[in-house]
C-alpha positions as CSV (number, residue, x, y, z in Angstrom):
1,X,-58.1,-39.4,96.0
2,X,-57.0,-42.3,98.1
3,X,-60.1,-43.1,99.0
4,X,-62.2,-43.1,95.7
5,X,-59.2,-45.3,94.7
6,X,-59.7,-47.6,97.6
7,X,-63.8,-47.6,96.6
8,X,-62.7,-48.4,93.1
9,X,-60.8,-51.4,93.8
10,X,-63.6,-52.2,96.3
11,X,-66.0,-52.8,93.1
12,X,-63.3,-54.0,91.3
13,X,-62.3,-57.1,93.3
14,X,-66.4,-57.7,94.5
15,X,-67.2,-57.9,90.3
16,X,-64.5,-60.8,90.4
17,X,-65.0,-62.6,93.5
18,X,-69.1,-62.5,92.0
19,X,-67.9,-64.2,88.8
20,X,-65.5,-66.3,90.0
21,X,-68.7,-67.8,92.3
22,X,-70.9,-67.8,89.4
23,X,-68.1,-69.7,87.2
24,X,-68.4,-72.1,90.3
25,X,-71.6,-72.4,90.4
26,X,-72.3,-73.4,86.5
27,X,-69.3,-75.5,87.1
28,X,-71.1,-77.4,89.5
29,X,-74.6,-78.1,87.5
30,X,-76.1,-81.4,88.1
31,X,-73.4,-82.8,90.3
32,X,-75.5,-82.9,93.4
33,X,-78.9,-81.5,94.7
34,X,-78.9,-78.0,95.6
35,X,-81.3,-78.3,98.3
36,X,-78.8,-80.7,99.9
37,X,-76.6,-77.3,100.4
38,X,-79.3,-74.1,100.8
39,X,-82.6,-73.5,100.2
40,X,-83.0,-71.8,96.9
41,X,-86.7,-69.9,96.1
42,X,-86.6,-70.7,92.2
43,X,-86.8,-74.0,90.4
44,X,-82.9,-74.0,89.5
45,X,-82.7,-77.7,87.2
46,X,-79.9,-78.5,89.0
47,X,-77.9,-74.9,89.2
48,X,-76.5,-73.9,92.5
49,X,-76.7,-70.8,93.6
50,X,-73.9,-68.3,93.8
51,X,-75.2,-67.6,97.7
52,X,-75.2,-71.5,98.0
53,X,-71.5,-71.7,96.4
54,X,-70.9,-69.1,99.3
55,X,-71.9,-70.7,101.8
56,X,-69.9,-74.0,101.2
57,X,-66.9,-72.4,101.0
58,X,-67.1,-70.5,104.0
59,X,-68.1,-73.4,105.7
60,X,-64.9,-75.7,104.3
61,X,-62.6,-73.3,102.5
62,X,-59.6,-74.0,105.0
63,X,-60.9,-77.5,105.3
64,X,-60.6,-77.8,101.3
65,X,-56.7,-75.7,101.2
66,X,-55.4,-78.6,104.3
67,X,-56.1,-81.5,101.8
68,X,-54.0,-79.5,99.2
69,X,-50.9,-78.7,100.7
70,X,-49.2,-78.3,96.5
71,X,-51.5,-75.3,96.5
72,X,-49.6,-72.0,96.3
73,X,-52.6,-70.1,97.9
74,X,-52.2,-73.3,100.5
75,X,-48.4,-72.1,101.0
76,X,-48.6,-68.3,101.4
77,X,-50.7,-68.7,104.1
78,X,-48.4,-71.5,105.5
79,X,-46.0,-69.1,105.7
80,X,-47.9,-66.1,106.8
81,X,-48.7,-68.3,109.8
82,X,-45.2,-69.6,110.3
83,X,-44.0,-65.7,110.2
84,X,-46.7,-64.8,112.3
85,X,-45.9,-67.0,115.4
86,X,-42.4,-66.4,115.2
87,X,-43.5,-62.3,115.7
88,X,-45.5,-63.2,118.7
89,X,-43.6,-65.7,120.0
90,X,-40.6,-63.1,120.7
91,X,-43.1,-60.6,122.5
92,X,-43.9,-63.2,124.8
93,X,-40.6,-63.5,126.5
């Protein structure tokens, strides 16, 4: 059962993350050139892609979260980090 849960939420959170890049990507209509970012097959009238939107924030997500520091996404991982060298700083004395 545990797994057909874990395949449920799986689909679940991969449905979200799609239209949370597709909100992004109608978001960012006609602000710049999407050739500038990815090559795209189709005439887009100055859509990007959700593979373009992808891309760029693989490319400079954690570049994008260090100008931000207010973030609270920015300041869990702070902590996870801080939290996480304290751990292994221990084992290596």
């Amino acid at each position: 059962m545990e797994t057909v849960r874990a395949i449920e939420m799986h689909m679940a959170l991969s449905c979200i993350a799609m239209g949370i890049l597709q909100s992004v990507s109608i978001r960012f209509t006609g602000e710049f050139h999407p050739g500038q970012i990815r090559y795209q097959r189709t005439p887009s009238r100055g859509r990007v892609s959700e593979a373009a939107v992808m891309h760029y924030l693989r490319k400079h997500f954690f570049r994008l979260l260090g100008k931000q520091p207010e973030l609270y996404i920015t300041q869990i991982i702070q902590e996870q980090q801080d939290e996480s060298g304290a751990y292994w700083g221990s084992w290596a004395s």
